[in-house]
LUMSE-53680 format. One record per residue (C-alpha): z, x, y; residue in one letter; residue number from 1. Coordinates in steps of 0.5 Angstrom, whole numbers, plus 2048, in hexadecimal, padded with zeros to 3 digits. Layout:
<recs>
+-----+-----+-----+---+-----+
!   w !   u !   v ! r !   k !
+-----+-----+-----+---+-----+
!   Z !   X !   Y ! A ! NUM !
...
+-----+-----+-----+---+-----+
</recs>
This chain:
<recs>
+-----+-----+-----+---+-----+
!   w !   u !   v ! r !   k !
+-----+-----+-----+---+-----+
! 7B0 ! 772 ! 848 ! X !   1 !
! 7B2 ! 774 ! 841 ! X !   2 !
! 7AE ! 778 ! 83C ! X !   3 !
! 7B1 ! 775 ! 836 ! X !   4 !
! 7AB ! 774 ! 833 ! X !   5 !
! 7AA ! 77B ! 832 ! X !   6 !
! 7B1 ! 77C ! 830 ! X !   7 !
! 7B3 ! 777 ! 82B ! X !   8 !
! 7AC ! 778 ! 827 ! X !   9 !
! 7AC ! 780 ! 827 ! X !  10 !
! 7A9 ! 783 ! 821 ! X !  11 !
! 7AF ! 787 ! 81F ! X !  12 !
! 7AD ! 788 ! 818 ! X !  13 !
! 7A6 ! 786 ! 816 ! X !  14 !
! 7A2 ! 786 ! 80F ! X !  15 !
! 79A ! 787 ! 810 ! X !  16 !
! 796 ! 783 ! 80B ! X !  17 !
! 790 ! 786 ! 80D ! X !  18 !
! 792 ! 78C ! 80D ! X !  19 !
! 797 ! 78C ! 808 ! X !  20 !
! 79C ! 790 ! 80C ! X !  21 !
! 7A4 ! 78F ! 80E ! X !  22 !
! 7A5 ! 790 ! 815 ! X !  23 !
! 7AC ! 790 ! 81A ! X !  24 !
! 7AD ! 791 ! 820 ! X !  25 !
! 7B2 ! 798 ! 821 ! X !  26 !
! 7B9 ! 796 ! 824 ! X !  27 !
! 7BA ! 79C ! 825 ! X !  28 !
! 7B6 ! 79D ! 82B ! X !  29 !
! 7B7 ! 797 ! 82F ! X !  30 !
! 7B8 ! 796 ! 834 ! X !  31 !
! 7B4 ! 79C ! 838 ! X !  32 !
! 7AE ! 79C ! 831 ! X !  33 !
! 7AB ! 795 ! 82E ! X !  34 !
! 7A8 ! 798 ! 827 ! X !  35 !
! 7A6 ! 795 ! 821 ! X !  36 !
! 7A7 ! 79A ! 81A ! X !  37 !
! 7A4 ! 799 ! 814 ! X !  38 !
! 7A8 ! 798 ! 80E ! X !  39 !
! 7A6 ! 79B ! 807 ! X !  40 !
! 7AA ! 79F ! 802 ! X !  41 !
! 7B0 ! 79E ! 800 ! X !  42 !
! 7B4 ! 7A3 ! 803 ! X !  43 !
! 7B0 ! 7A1 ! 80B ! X !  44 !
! 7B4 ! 79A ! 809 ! X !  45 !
! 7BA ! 79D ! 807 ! X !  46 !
! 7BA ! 7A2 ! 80E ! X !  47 !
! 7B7 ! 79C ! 812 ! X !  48 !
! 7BD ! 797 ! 810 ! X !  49 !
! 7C2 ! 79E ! 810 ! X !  50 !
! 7C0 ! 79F ! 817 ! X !  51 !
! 7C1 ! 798 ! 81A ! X !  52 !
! 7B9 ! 798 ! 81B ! X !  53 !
! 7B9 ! 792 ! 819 ! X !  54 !
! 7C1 ! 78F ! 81A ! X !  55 !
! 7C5 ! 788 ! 819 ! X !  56 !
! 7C7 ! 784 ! 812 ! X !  57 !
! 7C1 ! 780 ! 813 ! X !  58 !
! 7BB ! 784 ! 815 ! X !  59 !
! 7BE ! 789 ! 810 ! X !  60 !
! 7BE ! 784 ! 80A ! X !  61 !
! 7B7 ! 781 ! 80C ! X !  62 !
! 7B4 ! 78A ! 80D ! X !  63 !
! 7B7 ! 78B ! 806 ! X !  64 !
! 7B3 ! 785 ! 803 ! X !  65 !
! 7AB ! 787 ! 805 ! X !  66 !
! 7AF ! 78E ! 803 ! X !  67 !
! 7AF ! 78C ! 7FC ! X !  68 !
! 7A8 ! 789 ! 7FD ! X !  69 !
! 7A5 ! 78F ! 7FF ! X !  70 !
! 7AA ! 794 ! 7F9 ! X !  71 !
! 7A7 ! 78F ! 7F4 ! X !  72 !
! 7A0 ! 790 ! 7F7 ! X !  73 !
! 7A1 ! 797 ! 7F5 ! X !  74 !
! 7A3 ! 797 ! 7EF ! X !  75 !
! 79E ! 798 ! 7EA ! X !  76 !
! 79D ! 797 ! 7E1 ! X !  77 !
! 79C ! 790 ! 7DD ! X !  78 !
! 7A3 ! 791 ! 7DA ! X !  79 !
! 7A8 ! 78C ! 7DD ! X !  80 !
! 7AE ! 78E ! 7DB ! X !  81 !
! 7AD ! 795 ! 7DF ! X !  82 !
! 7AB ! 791 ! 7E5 ! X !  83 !
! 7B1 ! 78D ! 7E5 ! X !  84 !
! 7B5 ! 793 ! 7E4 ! X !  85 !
! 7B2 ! 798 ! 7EA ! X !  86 !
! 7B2 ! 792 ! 7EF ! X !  87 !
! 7BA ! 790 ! 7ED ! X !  88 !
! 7BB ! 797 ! 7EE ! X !  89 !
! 7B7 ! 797 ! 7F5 ! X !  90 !
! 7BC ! 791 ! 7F7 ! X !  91 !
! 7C2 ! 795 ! 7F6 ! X !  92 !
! 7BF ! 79B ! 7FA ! X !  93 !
! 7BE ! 797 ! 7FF ! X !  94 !
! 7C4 ! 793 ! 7FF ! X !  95 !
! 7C9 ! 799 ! 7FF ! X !  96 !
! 7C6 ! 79B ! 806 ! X !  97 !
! 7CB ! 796 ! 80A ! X !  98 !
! 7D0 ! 793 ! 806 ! X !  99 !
! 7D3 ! 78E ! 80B ! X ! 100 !
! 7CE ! 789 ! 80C ! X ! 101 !
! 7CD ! 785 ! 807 ! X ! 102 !
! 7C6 ! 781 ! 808 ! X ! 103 !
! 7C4 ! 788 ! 805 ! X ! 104 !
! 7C6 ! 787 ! 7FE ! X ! 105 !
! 7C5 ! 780 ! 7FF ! X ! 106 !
! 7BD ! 781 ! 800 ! X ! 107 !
! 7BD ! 786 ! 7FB ! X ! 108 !
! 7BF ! 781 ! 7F6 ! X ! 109 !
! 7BB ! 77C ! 7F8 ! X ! 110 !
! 7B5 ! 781 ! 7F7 ! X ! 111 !
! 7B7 ! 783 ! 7F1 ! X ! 112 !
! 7B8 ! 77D ! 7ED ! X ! 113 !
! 7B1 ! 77B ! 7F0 ! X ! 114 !
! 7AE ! 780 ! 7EC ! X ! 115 !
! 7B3 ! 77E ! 7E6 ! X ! 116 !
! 7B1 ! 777 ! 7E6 ! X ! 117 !
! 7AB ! 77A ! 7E6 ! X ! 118 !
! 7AA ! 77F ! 7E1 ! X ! 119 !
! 7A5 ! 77C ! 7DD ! X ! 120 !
! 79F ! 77B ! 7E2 ! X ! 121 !
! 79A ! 780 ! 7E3 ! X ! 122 !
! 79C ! 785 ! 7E8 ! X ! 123 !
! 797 ! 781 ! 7ED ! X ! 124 !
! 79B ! 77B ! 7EC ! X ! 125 !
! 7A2 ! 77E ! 7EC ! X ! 126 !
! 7A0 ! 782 ! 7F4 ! X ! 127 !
! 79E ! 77C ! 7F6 ! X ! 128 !
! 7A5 ! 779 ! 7F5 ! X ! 129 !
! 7A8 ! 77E ! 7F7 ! X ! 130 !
! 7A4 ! 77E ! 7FE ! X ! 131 !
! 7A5 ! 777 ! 7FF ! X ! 132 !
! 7AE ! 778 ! 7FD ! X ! 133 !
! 7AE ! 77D ! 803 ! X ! 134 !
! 7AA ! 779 ! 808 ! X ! 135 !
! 7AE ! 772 ! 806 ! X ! 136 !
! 7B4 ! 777 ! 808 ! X ! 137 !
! 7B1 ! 778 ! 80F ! X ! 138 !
! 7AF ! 772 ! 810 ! X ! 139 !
! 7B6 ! 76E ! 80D ! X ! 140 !
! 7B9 ! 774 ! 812 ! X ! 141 !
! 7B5 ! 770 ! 818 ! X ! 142 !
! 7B7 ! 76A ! 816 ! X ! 143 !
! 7BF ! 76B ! 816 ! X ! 144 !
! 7BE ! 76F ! 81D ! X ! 145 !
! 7BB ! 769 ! 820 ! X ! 146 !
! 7C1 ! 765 ! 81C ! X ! 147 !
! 7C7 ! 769 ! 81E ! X ! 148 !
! 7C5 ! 76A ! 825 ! X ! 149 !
! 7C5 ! 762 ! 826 ! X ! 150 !
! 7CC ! 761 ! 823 ! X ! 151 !
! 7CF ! 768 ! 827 ! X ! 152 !
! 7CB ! 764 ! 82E ! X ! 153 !
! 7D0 ! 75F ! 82C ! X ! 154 !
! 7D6 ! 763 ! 82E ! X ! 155 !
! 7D5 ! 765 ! 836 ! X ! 156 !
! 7D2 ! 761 ! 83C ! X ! 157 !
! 7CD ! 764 ! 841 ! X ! 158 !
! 7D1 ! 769 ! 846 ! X ! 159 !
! 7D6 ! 76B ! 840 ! X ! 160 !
! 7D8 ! 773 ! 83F ! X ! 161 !
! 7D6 ! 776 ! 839 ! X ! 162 !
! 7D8 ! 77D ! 835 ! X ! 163 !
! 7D5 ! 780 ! 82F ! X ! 164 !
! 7D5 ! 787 ! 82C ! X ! 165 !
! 7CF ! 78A ! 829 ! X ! 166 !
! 7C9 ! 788 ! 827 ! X ! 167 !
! 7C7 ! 781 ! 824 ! X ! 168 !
! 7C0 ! 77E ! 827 ! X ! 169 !
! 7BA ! 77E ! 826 ! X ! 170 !
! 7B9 ! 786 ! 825 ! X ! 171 !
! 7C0 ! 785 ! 81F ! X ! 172 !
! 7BC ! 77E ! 81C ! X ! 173 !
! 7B6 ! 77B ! 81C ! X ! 174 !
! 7B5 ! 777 ! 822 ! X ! 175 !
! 7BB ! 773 ! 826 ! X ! 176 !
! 7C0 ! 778 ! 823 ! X ! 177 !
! 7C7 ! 776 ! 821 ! X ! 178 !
! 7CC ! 777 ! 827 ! X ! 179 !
! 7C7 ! 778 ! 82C ! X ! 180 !
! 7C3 ! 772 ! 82A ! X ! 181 !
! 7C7 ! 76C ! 82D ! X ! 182 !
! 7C6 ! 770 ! 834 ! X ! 183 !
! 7BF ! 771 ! 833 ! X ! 184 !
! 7BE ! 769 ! 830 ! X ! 185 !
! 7C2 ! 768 ! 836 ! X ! 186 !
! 7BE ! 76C ! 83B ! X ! 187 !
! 7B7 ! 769 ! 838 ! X ! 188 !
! 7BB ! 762 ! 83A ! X ! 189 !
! 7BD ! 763 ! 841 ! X ! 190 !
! 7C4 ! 765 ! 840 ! X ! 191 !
! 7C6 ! 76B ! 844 ! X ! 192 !
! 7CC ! 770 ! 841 ! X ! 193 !
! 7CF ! 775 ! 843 ! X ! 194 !
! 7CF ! 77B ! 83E ! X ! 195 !
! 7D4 ! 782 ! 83C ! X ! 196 !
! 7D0 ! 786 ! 838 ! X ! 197 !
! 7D6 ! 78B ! 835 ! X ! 198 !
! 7D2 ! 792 ! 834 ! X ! 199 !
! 7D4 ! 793 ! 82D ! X ! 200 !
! 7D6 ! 79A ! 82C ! X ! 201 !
! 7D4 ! 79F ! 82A ! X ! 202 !
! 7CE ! 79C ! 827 ! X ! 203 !
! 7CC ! 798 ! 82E ! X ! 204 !
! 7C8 ! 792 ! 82B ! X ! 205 !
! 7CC ! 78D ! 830 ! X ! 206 !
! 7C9 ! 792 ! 835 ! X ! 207 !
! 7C3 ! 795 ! 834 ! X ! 208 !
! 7C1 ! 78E ! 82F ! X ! 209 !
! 7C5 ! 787 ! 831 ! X ! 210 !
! 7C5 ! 789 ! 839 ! X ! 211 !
! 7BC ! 78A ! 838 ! X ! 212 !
! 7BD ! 783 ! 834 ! X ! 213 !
! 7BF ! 77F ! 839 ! X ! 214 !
! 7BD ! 784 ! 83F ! X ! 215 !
! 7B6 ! 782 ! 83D ! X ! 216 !
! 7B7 ! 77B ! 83C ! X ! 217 !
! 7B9 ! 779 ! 842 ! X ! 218 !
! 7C1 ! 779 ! 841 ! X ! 219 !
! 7C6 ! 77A ! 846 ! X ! 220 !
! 7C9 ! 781 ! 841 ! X ! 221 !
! 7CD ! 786 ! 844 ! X ! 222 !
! 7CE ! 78D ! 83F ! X ! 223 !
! 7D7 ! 78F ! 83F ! X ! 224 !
! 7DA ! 794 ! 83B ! X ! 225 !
! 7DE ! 793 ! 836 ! X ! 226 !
! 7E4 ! 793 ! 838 ! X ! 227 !
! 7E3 ! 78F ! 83F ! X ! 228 !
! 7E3 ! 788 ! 83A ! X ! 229 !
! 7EB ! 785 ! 83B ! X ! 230 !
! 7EA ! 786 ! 843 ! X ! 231 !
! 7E2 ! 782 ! 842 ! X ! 232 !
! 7E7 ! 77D ! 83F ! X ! 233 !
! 7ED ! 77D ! 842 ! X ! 234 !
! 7E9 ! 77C ! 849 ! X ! 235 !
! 7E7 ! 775 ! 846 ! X ! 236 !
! 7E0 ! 777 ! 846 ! X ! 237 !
! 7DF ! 775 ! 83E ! X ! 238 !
! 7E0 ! 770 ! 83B ! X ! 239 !
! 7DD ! 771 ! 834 ! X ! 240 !
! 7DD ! 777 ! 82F ! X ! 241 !
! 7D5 ! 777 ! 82B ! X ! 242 !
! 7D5 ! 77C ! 826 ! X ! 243 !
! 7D1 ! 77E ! 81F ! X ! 244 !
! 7D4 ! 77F ! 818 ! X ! 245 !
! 7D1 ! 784 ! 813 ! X ! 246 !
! 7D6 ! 781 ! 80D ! X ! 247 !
! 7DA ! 77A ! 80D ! X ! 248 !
! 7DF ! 77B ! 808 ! X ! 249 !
! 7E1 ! 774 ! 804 ! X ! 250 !
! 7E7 ! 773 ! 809 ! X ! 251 !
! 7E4 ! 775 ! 80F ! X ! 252 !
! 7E6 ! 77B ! 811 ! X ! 253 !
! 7DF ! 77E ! 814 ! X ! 254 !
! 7DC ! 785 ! 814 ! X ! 255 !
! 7D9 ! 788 ! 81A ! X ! 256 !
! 7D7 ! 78D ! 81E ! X ! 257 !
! 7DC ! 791 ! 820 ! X ! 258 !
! 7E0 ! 78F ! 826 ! X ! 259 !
! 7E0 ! 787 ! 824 ! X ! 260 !
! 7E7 ! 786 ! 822 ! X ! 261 !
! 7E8 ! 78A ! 829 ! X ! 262 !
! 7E5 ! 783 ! 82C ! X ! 263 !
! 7E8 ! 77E ! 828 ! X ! 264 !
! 7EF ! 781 ! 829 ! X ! 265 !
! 7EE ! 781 ! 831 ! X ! 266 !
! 7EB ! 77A ! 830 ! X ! 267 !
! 7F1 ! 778 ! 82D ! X ! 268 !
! 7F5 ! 77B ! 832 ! X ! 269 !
! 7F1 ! 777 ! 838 ! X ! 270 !
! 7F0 ! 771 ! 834 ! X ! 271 !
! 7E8 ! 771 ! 834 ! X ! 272 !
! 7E5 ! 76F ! 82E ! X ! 273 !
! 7E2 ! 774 ! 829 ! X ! 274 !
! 7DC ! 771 ! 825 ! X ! 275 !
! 7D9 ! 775 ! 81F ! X ! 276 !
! 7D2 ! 773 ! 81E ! X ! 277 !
! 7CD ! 774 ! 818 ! X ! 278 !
! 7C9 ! 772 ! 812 ! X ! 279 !
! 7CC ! 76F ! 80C ! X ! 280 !
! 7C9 ! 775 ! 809 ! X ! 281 !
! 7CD ! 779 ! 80C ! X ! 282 !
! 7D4 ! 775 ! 809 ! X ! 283 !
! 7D6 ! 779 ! 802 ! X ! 284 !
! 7DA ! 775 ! 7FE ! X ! 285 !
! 7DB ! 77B ! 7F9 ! X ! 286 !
! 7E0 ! 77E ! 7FF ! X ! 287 !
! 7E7 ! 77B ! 800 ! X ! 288 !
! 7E8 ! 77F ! 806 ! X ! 289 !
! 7E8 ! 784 ! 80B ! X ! 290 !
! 7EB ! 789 ! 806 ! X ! 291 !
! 7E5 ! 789 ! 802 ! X ! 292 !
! 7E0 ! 78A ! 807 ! X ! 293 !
! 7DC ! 791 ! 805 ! X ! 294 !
! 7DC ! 794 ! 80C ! X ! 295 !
! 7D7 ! 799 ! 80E ! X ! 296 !
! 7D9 ! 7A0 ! 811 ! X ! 297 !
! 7D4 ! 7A4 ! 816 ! X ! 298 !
! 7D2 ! 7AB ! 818 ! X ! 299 !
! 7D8 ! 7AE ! 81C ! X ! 300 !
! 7D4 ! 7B0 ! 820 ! X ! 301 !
! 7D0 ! 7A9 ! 823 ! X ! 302 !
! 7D8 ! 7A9 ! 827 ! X ! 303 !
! 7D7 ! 7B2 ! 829 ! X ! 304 !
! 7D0 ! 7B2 ! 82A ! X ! 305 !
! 7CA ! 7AD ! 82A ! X ! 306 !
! 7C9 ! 7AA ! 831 ! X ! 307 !
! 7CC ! 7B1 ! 834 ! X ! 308 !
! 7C7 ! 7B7 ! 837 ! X ! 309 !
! 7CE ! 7BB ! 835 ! X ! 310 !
! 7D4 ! 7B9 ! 831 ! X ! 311 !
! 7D9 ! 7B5 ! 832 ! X ! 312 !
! 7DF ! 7B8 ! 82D ! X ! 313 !
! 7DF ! 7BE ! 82A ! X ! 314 !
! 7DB ! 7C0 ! 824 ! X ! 315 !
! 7E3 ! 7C0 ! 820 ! X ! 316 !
! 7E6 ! 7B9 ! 822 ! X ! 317 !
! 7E5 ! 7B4 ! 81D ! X ! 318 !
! 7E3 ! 7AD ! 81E ! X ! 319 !
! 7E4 ! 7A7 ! 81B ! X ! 320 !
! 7DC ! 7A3 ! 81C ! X ! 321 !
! 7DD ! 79C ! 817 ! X ! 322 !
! 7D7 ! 799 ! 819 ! X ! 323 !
! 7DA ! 791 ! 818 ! X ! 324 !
! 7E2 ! 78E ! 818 ! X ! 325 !
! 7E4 ! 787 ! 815 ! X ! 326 !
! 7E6 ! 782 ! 81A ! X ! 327 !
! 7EC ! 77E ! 817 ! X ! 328 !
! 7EB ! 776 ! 816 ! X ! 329 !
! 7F1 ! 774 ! 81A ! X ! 330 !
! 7ED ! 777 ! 820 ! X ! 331 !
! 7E5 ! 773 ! 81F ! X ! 332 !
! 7E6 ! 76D ! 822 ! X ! 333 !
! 7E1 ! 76A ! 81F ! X ! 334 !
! 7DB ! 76E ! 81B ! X ! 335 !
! 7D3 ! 76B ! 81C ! X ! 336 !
! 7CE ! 76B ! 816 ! X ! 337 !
! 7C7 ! 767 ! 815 ! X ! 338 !
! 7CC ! 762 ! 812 ! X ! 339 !
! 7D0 ! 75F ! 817 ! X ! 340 !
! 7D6 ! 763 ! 81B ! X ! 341 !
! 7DC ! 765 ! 815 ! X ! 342 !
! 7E2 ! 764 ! 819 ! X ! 343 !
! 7EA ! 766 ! 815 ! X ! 344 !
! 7EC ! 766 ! 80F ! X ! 345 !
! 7E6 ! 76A ! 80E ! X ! 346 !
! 7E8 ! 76B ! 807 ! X ! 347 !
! 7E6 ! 763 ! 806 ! X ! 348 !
! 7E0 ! 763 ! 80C ! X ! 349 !
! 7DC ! 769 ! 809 ! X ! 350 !
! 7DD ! 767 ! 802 ! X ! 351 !
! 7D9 ! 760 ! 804 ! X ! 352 !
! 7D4 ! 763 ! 807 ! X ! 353 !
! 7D1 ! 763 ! 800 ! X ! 354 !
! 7D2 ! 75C ! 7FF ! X ! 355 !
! 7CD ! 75B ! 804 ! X ! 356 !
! 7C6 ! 75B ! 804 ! X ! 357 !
! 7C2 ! 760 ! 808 ! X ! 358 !
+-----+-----+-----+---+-----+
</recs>
């Protein structure tokens, strides 16, 4: 039967109290090498981050927050001015490795209010909050994993057709996952769905990470190309879109992995609803739009080179690699967070989000 145990309450990102160390499990090596690394300078979180050794908005954001824990443990001096200083310049290093995901900033702020609203305690005191700020990050992520999953299981029945894009399960979270959630909660319950992983180039995390997920699990997955998404679609065999999200601006328009506003316009076409799933932390009230979503541009040669013994362009074609692409709100049948399903208008539905209580 299904090991959905195993899967769902992977150590993706653990701090050791006893050992007082911060370890990840390194994506980039899945699915062939299970390896945990250890995280301890500014420069290996920022590589790790950088690198997608750890990946996906929340699993990012609750690294970033033990980041800030064992950065502040390294600096040294009684002054607290200069330590608020050299950790607040720690938290812009570290956000300026991926700019799209927007839990990245959002931990880090947290973590460094924490230390301002305690500047005045002993240096004891003030690591010991920020300890608790970053496990209360961890666990406040398990806790809207589980959420968000109960609400997106709403949404399809047992035998239904799903397709996602990326990577959004436990390996991009905390426990359940955002997009991938639902069908292991349903999975844990009996319920039997069949899944397409889109592979995800050029970086592969449908293939070499949703497809290990679910494959584990006990799901029924099958791995397509790309490009093989509208006849999945247009032979009936999909009957739901599940997809992450790294930054859902204020009127809905929603940054992903690149290819995901392929998906939704082929959904659209087919007539198969297409569902953003996240937590609230994800949400960025500050951003009116897509426009206004930073989008990250990668290495030429991820596309030319990094699966390939030899490459596969020559060495003077140019390449366009944006990491993420915005899905317009027109599109997203409904967007699912820890709070409840948000549904259009969504300038006025994200917006009520604040008014309810966690």
């Amino acid at each position: 039967m299904a090991d959905i145990q195993s899967v769902t309450r992977a150590q993706n990102i653990r701090y050791d109290r006893k050992t007082e160390a911060l370890y990840i499990i390194d994506q980039s090596l899945l699915p062939n090498e299970e390896r945990e690394i250890r995280l301890q300078t500014a420069e290996e979180m920022y590589d790790a981050i950088r690198s997608l050794r750890v990946r996906g908005a929340p699993a990012i954001g609750i690294c970033a927050g033990y980041c800030m824990y064992v950065l502040a443990k390294s600096i040294r001096g009684e002054d607290q001015q200069v330590f608020l200083k050299k950790l607040s310049d720690y938290g812009e290093y570290l956000n300026s490795s991926r700019p799209t995901a927007v839990n990245l900033n959002w931990a880090i702020r947290l973590m460094l209010r924490t230390a301002l609203e305690n500047a005045d305690c002993t240096r004891g005191q003030m690591l010991d909050a920020l300890y608790e700020k970053a496990a209360a990050i961890h666990q406040d992520d398990i806790a809207k994993c589980r959420a968000i999953s109960e609400y997106g299981l709403t949404l399809v029945e047992g035998g239904d057709g799903i397709l996602t894009h990326c990577n959004a399960g436990p390996l991009a979270t905390s426990w359940y996952g955002t997009a991938l959630g639902p069908i292991l909660l349903g999975t844990e319950r009996g319920l039997k769905f069949r899944v397409f992983s889109d592979e995800t180039r050029p970086l592969l995390q449908g293939a070499r990470l949703t497809s290990y997920e679910l494959q584990r699990a006990g799901v029924d997955v099958t791995l397509i190309c790309d490009n093989m998404a509208s006849i999945v679609m247009k032979n009936g065999w999909v009957q739901a879109c599940f997809v992450g999200c790294d930054r859902v601006a204020a009127n809905g328009d929603t940054a992903n992995k690149i290819g995901t506003s392929g998906v939704a316009i082929l959904a659209r076409h087919y007539g198969i609803p297409f569902y953003v799933l996240g937590p609230t932390s994800t949400v960025d009230p500050d951003c009116p739009d897509g426009e206004h979503i930073p989008i990250e541009l990668r290495d030429p040669e991820e596309i030319k080179t990094m699966w390939y013994q030899r490459p596969m362009a020559l060495p003077e074609v140019k390449c366009y690699n944006p990491a993420f692409d915005v899905t317009d709100h027109e599109l997203i049948s409904g967007i699912v967070t820890e709070k409840g399903i948000c549904r259009p208008p969504y300038t006025k539905s994200l917006a009520a989000l604040s008014l309810k209580k966690a």
